[in-house]
C-alpha positions as CSV (number, residue, x, y, z in Angstrom):
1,X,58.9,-51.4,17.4
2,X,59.5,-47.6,17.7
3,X,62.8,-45.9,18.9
4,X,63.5,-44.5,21.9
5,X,64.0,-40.9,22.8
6,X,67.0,-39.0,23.7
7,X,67.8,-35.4,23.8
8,X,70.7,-33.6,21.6
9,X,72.0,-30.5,19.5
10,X,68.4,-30.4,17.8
11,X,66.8,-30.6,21.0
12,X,68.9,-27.4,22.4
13,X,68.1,-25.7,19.0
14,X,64.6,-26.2,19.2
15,X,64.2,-24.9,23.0
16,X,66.0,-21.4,21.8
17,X,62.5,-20.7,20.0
18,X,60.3,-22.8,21.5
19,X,58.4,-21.3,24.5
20,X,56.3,-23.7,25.9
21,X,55.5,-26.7,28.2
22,X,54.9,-29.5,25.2
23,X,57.9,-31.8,24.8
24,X,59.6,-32.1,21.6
25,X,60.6,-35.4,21.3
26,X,63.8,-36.0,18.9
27,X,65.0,-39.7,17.5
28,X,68.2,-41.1,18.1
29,X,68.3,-42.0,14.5
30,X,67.3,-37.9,13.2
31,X,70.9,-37.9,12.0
32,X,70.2,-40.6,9.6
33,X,68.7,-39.1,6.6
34,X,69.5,-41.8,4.1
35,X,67.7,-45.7,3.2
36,X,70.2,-47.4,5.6
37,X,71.1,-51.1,5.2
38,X,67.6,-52.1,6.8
39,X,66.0,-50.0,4.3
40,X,64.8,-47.7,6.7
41,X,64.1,-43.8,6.0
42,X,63.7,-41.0,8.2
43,X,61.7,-38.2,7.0
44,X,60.6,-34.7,9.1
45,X,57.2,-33.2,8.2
46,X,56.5,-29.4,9.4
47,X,52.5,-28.8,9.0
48,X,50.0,-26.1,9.7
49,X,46.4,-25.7,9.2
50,X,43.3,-23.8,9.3
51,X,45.3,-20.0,9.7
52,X,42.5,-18.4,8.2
53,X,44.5,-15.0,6.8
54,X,46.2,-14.3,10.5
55,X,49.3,-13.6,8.5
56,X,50.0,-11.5,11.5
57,X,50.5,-12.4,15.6
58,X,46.6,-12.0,17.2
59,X,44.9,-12.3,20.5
60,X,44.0,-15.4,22.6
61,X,40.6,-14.7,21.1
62,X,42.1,-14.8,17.5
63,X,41.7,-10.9,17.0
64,X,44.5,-8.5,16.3
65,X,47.3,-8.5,19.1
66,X,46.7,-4.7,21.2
67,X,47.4,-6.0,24.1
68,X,51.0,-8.0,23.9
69,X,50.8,-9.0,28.2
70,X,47.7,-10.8,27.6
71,X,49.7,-12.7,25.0
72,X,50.2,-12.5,21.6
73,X,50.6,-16.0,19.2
74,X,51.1,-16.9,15.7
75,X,52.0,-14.7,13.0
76,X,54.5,-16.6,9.6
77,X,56.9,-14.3,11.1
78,X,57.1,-16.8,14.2
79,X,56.5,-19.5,11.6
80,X,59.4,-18.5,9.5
81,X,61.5,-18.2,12.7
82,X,61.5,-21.4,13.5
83,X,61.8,-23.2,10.2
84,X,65.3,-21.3,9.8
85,X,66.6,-22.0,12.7
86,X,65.6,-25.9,12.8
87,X,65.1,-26.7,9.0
88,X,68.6,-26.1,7.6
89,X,69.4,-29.1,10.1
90,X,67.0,-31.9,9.0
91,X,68.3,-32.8,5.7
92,X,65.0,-34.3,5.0
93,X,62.2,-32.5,5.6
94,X,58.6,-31.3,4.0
95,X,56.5,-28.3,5.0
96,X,52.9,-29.1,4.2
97,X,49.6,-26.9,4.3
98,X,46.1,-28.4,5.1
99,X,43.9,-25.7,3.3
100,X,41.9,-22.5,4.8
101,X,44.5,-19.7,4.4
102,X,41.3,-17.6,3.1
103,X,39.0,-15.8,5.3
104,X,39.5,-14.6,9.2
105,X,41.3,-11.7,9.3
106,X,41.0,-8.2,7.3
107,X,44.0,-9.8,5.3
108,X,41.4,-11.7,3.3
109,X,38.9,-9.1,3.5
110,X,41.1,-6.2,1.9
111,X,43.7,-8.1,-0.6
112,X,41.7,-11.6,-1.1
113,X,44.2,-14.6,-1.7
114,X,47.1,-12.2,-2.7
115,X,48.9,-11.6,-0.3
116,X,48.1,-15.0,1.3
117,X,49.9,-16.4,-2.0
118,X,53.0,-14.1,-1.5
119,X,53.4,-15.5,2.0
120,X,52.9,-18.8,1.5
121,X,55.7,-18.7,-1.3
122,X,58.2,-16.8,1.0
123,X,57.4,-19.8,3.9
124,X,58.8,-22.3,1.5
125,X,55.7,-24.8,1.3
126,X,56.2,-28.5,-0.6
127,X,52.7,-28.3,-1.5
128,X,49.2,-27.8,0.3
129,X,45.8,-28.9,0.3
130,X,42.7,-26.7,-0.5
131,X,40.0,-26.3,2.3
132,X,36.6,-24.8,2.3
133,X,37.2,-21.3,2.7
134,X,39.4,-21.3,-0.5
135,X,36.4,-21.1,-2.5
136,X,34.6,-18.5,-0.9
137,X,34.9,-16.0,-3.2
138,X,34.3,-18.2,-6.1
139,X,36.2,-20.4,-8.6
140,X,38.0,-17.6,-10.3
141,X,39.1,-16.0,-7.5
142,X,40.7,-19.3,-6.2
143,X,41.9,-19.9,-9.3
144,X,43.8,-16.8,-10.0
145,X,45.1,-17.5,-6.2
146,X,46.7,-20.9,-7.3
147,X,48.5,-19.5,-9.9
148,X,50.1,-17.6,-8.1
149,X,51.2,-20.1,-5.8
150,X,54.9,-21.4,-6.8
151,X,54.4,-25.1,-5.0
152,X,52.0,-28.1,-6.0
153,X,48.2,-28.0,-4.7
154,X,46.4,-31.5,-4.5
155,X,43.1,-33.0,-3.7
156,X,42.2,-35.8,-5.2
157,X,38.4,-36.0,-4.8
158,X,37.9,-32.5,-6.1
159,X,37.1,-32.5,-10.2
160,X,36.0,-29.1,-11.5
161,X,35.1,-27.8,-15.2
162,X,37.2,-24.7,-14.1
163,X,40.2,-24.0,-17.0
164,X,42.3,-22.5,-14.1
165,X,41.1,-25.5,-11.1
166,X,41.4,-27.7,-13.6
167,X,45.0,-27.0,-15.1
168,X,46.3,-26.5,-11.0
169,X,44.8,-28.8,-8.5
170,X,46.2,-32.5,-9.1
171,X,45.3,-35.4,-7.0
172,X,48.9,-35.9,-5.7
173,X,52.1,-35.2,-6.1
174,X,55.6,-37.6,-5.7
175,X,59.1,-36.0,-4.3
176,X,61.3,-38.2,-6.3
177,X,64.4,-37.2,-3.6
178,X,62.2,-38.8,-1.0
179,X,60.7,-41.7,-2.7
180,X,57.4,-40.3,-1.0
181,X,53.9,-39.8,-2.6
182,X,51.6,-36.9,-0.8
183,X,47.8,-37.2,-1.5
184,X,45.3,-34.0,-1.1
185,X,41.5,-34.3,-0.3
186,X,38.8,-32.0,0.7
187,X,35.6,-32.2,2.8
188,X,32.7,-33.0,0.6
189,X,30.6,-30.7,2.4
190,X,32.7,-27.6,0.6
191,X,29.5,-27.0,-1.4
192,X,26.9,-26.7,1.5
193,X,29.3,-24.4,3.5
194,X,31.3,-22.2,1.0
195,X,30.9,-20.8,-3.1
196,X,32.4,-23.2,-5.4
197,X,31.1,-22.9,-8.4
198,X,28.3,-25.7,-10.4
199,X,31.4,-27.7,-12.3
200,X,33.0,-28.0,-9.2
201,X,32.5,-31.4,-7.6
202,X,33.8,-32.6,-4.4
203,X,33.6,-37.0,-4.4
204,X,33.7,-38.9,-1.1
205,X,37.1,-38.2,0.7
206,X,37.6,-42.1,1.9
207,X,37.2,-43.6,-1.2
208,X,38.9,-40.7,-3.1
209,X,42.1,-41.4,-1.3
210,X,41.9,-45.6,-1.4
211,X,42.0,-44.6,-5.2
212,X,44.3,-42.7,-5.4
213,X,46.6,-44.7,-2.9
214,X,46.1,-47.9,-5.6
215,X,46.9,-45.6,-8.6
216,X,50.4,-44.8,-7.0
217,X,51.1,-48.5,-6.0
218,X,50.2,-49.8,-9.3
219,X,51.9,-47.5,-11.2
220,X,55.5,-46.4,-9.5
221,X,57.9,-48.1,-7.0
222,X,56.8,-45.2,-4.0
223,X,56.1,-47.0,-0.9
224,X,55.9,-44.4,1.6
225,X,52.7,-42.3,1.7
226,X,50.9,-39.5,3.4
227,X,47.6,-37.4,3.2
228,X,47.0,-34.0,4.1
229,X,43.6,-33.7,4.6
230,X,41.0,-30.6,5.1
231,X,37.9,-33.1,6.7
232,X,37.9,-32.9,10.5
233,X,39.9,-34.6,13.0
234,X,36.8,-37.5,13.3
235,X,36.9,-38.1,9.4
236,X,40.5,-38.3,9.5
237,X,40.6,-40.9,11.8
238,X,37.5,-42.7,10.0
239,X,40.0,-42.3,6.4
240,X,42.2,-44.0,8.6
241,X,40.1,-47.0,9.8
242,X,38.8,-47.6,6.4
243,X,41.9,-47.5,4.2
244,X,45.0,-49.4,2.8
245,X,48.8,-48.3,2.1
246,X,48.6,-45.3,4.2
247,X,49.9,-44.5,7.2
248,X,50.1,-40.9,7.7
249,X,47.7,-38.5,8.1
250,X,48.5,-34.6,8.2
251,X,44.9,-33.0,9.0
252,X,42.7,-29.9,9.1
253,X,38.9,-28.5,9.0
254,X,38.3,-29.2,12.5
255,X,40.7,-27.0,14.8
256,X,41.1,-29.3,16.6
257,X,44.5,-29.2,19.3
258,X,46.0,-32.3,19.9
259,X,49.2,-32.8,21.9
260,X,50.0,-32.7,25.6
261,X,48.5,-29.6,27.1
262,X,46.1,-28.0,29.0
263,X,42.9,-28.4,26.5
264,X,44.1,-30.4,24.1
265,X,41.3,-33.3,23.0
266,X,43.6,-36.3,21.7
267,X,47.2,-37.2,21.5
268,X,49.6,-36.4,18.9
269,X,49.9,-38.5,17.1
270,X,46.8,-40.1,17.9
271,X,47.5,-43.8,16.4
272,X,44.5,-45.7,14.7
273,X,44.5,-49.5,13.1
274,X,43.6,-49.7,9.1
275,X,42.1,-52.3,7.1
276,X,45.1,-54.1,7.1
277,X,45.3,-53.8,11.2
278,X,48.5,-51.7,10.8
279,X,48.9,-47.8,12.2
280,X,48.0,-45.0,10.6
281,X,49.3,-41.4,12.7
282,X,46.7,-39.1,12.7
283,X,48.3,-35.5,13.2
284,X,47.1,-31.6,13.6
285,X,48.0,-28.8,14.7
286,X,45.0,-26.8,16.3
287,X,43.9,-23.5,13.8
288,X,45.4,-19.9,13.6
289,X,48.7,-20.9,13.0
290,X,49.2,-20.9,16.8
291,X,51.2,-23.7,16.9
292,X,53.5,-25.2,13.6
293,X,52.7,-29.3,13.8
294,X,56.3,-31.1,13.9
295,X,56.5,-34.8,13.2
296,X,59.3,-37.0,12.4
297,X,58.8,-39.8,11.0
298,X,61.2,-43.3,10.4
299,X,59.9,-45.8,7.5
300,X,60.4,-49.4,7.0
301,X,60.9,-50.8,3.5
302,X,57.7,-51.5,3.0
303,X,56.4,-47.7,3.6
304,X,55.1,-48.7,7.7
305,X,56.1,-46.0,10.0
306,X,58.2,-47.8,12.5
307,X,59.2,-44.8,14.7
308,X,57.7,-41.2,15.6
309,X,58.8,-38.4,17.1
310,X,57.6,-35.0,18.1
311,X,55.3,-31.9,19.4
312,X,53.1,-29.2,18.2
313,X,55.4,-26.2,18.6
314,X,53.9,-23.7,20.3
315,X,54.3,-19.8,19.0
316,X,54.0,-17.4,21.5
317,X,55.4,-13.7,22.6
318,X,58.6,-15.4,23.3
319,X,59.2,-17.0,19.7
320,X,61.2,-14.2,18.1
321,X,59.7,-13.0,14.7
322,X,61.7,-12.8,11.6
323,X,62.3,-9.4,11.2
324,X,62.0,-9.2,7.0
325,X,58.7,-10.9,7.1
326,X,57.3,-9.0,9.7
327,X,58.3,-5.6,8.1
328,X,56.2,-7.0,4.7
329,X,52.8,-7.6,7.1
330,X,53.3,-4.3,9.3
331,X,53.5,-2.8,5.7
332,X,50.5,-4.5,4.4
333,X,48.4,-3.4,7.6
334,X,48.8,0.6,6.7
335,X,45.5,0.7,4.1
336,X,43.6,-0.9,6.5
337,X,45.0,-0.4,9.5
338,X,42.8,3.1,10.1
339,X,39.7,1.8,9.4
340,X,40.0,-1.4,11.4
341,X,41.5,0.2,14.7
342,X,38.0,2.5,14.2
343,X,36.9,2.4,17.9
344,X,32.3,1.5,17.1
345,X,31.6,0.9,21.3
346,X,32.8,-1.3,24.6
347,X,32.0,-4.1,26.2
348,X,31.8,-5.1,30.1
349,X,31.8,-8.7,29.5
350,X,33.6,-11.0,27.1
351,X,32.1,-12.1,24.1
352,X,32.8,-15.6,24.0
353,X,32.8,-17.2,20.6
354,X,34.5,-20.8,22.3
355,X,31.7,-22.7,23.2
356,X,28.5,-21.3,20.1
357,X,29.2,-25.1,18.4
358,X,28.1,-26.5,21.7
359,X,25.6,-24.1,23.2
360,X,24.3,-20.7,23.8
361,X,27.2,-18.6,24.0
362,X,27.2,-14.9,24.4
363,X,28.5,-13.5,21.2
364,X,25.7,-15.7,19.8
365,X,23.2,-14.2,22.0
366,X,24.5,-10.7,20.9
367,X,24.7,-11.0,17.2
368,X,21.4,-12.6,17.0
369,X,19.5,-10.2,19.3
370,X,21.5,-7.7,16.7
371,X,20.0,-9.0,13.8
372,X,16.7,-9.0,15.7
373,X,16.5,-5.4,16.6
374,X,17.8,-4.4,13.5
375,X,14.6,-5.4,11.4
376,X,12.1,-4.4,14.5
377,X,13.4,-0.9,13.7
378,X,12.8,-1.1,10.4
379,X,9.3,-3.2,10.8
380,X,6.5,-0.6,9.6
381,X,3.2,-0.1,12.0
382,X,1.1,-2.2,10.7
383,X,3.4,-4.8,9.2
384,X,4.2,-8.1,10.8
385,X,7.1,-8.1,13.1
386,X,9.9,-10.6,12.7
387,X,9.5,-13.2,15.7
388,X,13.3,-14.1,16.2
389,X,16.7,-14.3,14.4
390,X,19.3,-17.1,13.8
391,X,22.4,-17.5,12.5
392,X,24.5,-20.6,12.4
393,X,27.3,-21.0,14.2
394,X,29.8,-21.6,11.7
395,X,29.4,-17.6,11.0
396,X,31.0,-16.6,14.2
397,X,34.7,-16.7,14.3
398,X,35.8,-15.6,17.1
399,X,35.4,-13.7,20.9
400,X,35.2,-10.2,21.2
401,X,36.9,-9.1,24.4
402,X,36.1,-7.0,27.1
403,X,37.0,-3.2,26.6
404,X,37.3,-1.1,23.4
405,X,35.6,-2.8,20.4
406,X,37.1,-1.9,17.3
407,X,35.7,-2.0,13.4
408,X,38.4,-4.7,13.2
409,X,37.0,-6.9,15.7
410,X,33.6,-6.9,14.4
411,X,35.2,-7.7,10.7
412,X,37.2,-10.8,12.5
413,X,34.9,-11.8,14.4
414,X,32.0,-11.6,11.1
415,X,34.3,-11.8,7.8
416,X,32.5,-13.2,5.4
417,X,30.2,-10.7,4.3
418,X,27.3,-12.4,4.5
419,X,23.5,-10.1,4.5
420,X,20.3,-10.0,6.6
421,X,17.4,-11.7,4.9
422,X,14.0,-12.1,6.0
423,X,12.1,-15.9,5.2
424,X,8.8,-17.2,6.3
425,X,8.7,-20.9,7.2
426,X,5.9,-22.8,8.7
427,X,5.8,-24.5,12.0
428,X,5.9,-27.4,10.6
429,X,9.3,-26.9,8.5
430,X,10.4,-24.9,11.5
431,X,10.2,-27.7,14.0
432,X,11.8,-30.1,11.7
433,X,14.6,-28.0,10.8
434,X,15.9,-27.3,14.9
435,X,14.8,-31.3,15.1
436,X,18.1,-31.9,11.9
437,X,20.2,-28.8,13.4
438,X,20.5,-30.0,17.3
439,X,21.0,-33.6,16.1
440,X,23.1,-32.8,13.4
441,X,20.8,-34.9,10.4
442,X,18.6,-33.0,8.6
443,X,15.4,-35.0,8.6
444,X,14.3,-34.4,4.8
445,X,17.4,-35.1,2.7
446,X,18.9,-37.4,5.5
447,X,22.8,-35.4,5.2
448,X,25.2,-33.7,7.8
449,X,23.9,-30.7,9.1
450,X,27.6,-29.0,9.3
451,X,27.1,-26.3,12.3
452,X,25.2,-25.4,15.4
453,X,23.0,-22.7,15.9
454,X,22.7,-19.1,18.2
455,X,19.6,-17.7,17.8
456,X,18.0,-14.6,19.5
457,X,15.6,-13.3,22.0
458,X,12.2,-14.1,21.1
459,X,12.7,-18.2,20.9
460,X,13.6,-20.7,23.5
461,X,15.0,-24.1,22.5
462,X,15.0,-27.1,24.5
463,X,16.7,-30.2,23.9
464,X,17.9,-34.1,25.4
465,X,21.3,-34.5,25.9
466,X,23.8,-35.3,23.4
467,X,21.9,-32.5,21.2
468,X,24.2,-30.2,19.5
469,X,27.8,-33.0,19.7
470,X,28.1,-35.6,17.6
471,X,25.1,-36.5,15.1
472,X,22.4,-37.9,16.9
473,X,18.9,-39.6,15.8
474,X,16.6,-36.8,14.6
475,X,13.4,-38.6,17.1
476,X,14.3,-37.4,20.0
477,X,17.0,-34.9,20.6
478,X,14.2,-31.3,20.2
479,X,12.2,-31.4,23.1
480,X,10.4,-27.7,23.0
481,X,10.0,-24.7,21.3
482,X,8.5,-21.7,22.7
483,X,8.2,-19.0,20.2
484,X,6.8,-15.5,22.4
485,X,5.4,-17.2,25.1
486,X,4.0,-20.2,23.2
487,X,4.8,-23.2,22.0
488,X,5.9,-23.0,18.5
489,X,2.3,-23.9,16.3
490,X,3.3,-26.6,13.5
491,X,0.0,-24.8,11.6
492,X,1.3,-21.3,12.2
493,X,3.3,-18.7,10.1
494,X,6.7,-17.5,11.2
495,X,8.9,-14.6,10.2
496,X,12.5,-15.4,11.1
497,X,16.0,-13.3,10.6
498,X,18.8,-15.2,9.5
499,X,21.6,-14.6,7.0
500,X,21.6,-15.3,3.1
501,X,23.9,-18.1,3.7
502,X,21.7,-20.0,5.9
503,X,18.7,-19.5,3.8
504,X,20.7,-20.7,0.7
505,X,21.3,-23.9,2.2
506,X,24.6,-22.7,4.3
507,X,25.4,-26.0,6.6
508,X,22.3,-27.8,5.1
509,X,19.9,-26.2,7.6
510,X,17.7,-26.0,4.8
511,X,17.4,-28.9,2.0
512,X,15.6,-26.2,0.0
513,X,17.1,-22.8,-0.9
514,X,14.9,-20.0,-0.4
515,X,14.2,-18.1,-3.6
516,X,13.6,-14.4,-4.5
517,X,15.6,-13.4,-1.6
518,X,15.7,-9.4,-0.7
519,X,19.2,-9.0,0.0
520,X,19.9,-6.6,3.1
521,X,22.6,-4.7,4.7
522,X,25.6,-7.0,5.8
523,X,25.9,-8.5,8.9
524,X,29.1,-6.7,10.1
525,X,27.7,-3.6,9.5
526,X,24.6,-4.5,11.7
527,X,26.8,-5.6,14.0
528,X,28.8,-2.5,14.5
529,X,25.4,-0.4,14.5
530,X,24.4,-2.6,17.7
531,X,27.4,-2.1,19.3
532,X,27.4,1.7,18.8
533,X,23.4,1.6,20.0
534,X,24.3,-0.8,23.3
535,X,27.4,0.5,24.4
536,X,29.0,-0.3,27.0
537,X,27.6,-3.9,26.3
538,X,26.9,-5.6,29.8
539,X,24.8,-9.1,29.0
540,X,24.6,-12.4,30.0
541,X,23.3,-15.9,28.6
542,X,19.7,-16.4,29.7
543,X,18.8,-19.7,28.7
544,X,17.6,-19.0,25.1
545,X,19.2,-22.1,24.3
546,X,18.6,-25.2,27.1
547,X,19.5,-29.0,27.6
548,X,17.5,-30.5,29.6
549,X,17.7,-33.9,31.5
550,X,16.3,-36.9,30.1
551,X,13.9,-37.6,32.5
552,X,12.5,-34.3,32.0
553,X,12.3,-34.4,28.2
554,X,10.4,-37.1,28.6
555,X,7.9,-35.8,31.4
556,X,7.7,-33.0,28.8
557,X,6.9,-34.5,25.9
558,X,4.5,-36.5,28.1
559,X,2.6,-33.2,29.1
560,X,2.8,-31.8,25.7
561,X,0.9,-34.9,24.0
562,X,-1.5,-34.8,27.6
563,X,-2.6,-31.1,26.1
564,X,-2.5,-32.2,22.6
565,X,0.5,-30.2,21.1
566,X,1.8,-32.0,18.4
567,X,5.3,-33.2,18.8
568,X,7.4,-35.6,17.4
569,X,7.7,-38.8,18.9
């Protein structure tokens, strides 16, 4: 049975700071923040997740905020805002992280995790989870970043031979005043997409947390607990499905916006059955630290949720910013804040990062054709010309808009430093490596492949339906390749662009690192060159990238094997 809903002084509170159309739904029994004589408990959970360094307000496109009437949201000023004006009345409350505070923003890329660490300590946090970004700089750099962190850090499937990991990150971690246990984990696939180092080892998430969940039971009285996860809104809901004793589940990785408005993807919560057929709450709050997740949450005695109530709380222009905070980030903008507002070109068009995990997209088209030209130009006469560039789509973090295009941009939407590297791969490992990316299985080791793919002019990729979603068999999702004007030769030579992290097994493109690499310039910096050589930039997607219908893949293949090209089957 779950309560239901009625409006009060909370509810007026809330709307003085919260500008948008989501309803924040309050319990009748938010007053009762005590084990009453039914042994129920009533608990409020403020999470966020995925803010990936925008310590300060940014764009709609996740850049920095010029332009405040397109709208401006986000920002731990806003944050901050809201949790004084709301917390100080919810006796019982916890403010949880889900991991990837690094990298995004030239927060990160000037200061690293420090003044990420000073922030987060200022919010208030109860404790956080780490996510794959944290270790992107490497296992001392994270772990000098923990300790300066003054609130727990947990994940539970992550066991490193790190002295400072080590002594920091603990599986969970039990607030005695709330009888309630909170469990950390981490997506396995932290070593194929980010730096951690050899001793750091990241187990299966799912069974990770069942452990941990029977360690708690068996050793203490807590009844009541929760994970906050950094493993994607799917494998959240599969931890769900597939485990015991929990029944609340506070998640990250996947940016994924649940609630009820225009583009959100699922419900919040959205509600899925365990083992044990009981609910488990599945709740997260999009990325950027646009919106601050708000639950609140009644238990039964036996740690069940038996009510739920509340919204993603939505930050926006008319969510006042605390004015101390706000000061400290306008501050820590001056070093940087000349060389990212450096104006490198202009665009005509926007440079739409939204849709490269699903499809060609144009910011994918342009960074790729970038990374193209740039080694043409440098191609000798008489050498071998590259034949086409590609990047995964995991490296591109966000749009570009129309208009001025700043140093800044570029860095946001390229921060992680990554060079241009040249690799030769045959047609044959070629074919089978867009056969593992579009169906998201690499076909030689049989894992996740953890990203899409842009790639440039030069190569045309076409593939069945369902290619580049969810993972797919790896028979029959690549239809063609045409490299030039041919179809791509299994028994021929290629010379492709890409970036070092791709070629070192980045997103397990690749199930063998490329050795001896020749480390080139950085991608940012071939980015801005491209911009300053194209400007104003006026392009369009031109089908680089197709899906084609079934019946036509078929026909296709058909004619393919009629003229003796080999092709999977």
């Amino acid at each position: 049975m779950r309560l239901s809903l009625a409006t009060g002084t909370i509810a007026c509170l809330l709307s003085t700071v919260l500008a948008a159309a989501e309803d924040h739904l309050i319990s009748r029994r938010l007053s009762k923040r005590f084990i009453d004589d039914a042994g129920h408990y009533n608990i409020s959970f403020y999470h966020i997740n995925d803010v990936h360094a925008h310590l300060d307000e940014f764009s709609p496109s996740g850049t920095d905020c010029t332009r405040p009437e397109r709208g401006c949201f986000g920002g731990y000023a806003r944050v901050k805002t809201v949790l004084k004006e709301t917390r100080p009345s919810h006796a019982d409350s916890l403010l949880l992280n889900m991991g990837d505070e690094f990298q995004g923003t030239m927060f990160f890329s000037f200061y690293g995790g420090w003044k990420i660490a000073e922030t987060l300590n200022q919010m208030g946090f109860d404790a956080m989870t780490l996510g794959n970004h944290e270790f992107d700089r490497g296992d001392d750099h994270l772990g000098q970043f923990l300790q300066n962190l003054t609130f727990p850090v947990v994940s539970a499937n992550i066991v490193s031979d790190h002295p400072m990991l080590n002594a920091t990150i603990k599986p969970f971690h039990i607030f005695p005043q709330h009888g309630l246990a909170v469990i950390g984990v981490t997506t396995d696939t932290t070593p194929g997409i980010s730096s951690p180092g050899q001793g750091t080892l990241f187990a299966d998430p799912v069974a990770a947390v069942q452990k941990t969940v029977d360690f708690i039971r068996a050793t203490t009285n807590i009844t009541r607990l929760v994970a906050i996860t950094h493993i994607g809104y799917d494998e959240d809901q599969r931890l769900a499905r597939e485990t015991t004793g929990l029944h609340l589940i506070m998640g990250g990785h996947s940016h994924t916006p649940l609630g009820d408005f225009p583009g959100a993807v699922g419900p919040y919560p959205t509600i899925v059955e365990n083992r044990d057929g009981d609910e488990v709450f599945v709740v997260t709050a999009y990325r950027w630290g646009e919106y601050l997740g708000y639950i609140d949450v009644t238990y039964d005695a036996e740690g069940k949720v038996l009510a739920y109530h509340g919204a993603p709380i939505h930050l926006t222009n008319e969510t006042k910013q605390d004015e101390e905070l706000q000061r400290q980030i306008d501050e820590w903008r001056v070093p940087f804040e000349e060389f990212s507002r450096e104006v490198v070109g202009e665009s005509k068009v926007v440079l739409d990062q939204s849709g490269c995990q699903q499809g060609e997209c144009l910011l994918g088209d342009f960074v790729t054709d970038a990374m193209l030209t740039y080694r043409l130009n440098a191609t000798a006469p008489g050498s071998a010309a590259p034949d086409f560039a590609l990047i995964n789509a995991g490296g591109i973090r966000a749009t570009i808009d129309e208009g001025p295009i700043t140093r800044g941009e570029v860095l946001t939407a390229f921060p992680f430093g990554n060079a241009i590297v040249e690799i030769t791969v045959s047609g044959e490992l070629l074919w089978k490596t867009l056969e593992g990316i579009i169906a998201r299985v690499n076909v030689d080791n049989g894992r996740a492949v953890t990203s899409f793919l842009q790639v440039s002019r030069g190569i045309v990729i076409e593939y069945g339906p369902g290619g580049g979603g969810a993972t797919n068999s790896t028979s029959d999702v690549l239809v063609a390749v045409t490299i030039g004007d041919k179809p791509l030769d299994r028994a021929a030579q290629y010379k492709m662009v890409t970036l070092d992290f791709v070629a070192n097994g980045g997103d397990n493109f690749f199930s063998t690192p490329f050795e001896n690499l020749v480390l080139l310039d950085t991608l940012d910096e071939v980015v801005v060159a491209h911009v300053g050589a194209t400007s104003p930039v006026d392009i369009a997607l031109d089908g680089r990238l197709k899906v084609v219908s079934r019946c036509k893949a078929a026909a296709r293949r058909a004619n393919m094997r009629r003229a003796g090209a080999r092709v999977s089957v």
